[in-house]
C-alpha positions in Angstrom: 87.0 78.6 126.2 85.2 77.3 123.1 81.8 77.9 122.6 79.6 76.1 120.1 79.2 77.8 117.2 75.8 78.1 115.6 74.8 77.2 112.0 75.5 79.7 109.4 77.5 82.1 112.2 80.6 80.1 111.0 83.9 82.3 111.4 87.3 81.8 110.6 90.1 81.3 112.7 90.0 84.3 113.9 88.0 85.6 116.6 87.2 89.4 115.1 87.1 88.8 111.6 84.5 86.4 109.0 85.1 84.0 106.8 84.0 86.1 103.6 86.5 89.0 105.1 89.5 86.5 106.1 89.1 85.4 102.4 89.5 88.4 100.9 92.4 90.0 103.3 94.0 86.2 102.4 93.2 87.0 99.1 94.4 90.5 98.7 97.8 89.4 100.3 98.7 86.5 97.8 97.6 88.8 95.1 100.2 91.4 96.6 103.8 88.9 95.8 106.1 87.7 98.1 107.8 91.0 99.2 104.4 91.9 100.9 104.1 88.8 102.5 107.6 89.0 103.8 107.0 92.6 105.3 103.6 91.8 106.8 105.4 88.3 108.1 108.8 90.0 110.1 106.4 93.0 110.9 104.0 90.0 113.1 107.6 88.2 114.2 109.0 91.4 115.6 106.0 93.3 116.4 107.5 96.2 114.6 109.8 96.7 111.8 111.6 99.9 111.3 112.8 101.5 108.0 114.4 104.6 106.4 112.1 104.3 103.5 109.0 103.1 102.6 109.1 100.6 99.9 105.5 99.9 97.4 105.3 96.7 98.7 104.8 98.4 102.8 102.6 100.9 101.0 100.5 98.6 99.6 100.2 96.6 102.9 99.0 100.2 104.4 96.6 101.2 101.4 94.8 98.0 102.1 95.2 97.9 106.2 97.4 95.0 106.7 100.0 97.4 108.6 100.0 100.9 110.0 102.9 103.0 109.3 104.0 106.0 112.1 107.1 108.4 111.7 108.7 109.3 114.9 109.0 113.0 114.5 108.6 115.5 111.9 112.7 115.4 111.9 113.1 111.6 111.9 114.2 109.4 109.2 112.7 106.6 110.3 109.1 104.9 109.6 108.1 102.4 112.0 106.1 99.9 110.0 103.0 97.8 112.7 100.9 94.8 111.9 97.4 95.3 112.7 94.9 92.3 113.4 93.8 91.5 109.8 97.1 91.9 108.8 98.3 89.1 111.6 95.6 86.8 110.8 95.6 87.0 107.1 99.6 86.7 107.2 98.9 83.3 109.4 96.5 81.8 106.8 98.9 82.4 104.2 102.0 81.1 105.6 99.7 78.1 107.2 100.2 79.2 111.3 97.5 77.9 113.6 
């Protein structure tokens, strides 16, 4: 359902996130090169990527809360690497998804 929106409310195309913030997550992401964007883009596709090692470019994309890494164990040798909402919206805008 789309409800009007009123003057100087505007909001991006997301539903949980401004303009100004969208911007700068969009921002951020370009500024982070292609290998983030890659990441952040098969970690939306899949819904979760999985790796033995953490690379700078998924660190970065945690530092600044584009993706949540877990570890399945304290024994595994596995991260599991999840988009969050900013990162899935900002990874849209980038790539131009509607």
């Amino acid at each position: 359902m789309n409800r009007p929106i009123k003057p100087g409310t505007e909001r991006s195309r997301s539903m949980f996130f401004s303009e100004e913030e969208m911007t700068a997550a969009v921002s951020d992401l370009r500024a982070m090169g292609s290998a983030a964007i890659k990441i952040l883009a098969e970690s939306v596709e899949r819904g979760e990527i999985k790796r033995k090692s953490l690379s700078q470019a998924v660190k970065k994309l945690e530092l600044e809360g584009f993706v949540r890494v877990f570890s399945e164990g304290p024994f595994s040798e596995e991260f599991i690497i999840r988009p969050t909402l900013i990162g899935e919206d900002a990874v849209a805008e980038v790539l131009g998804y509607d």
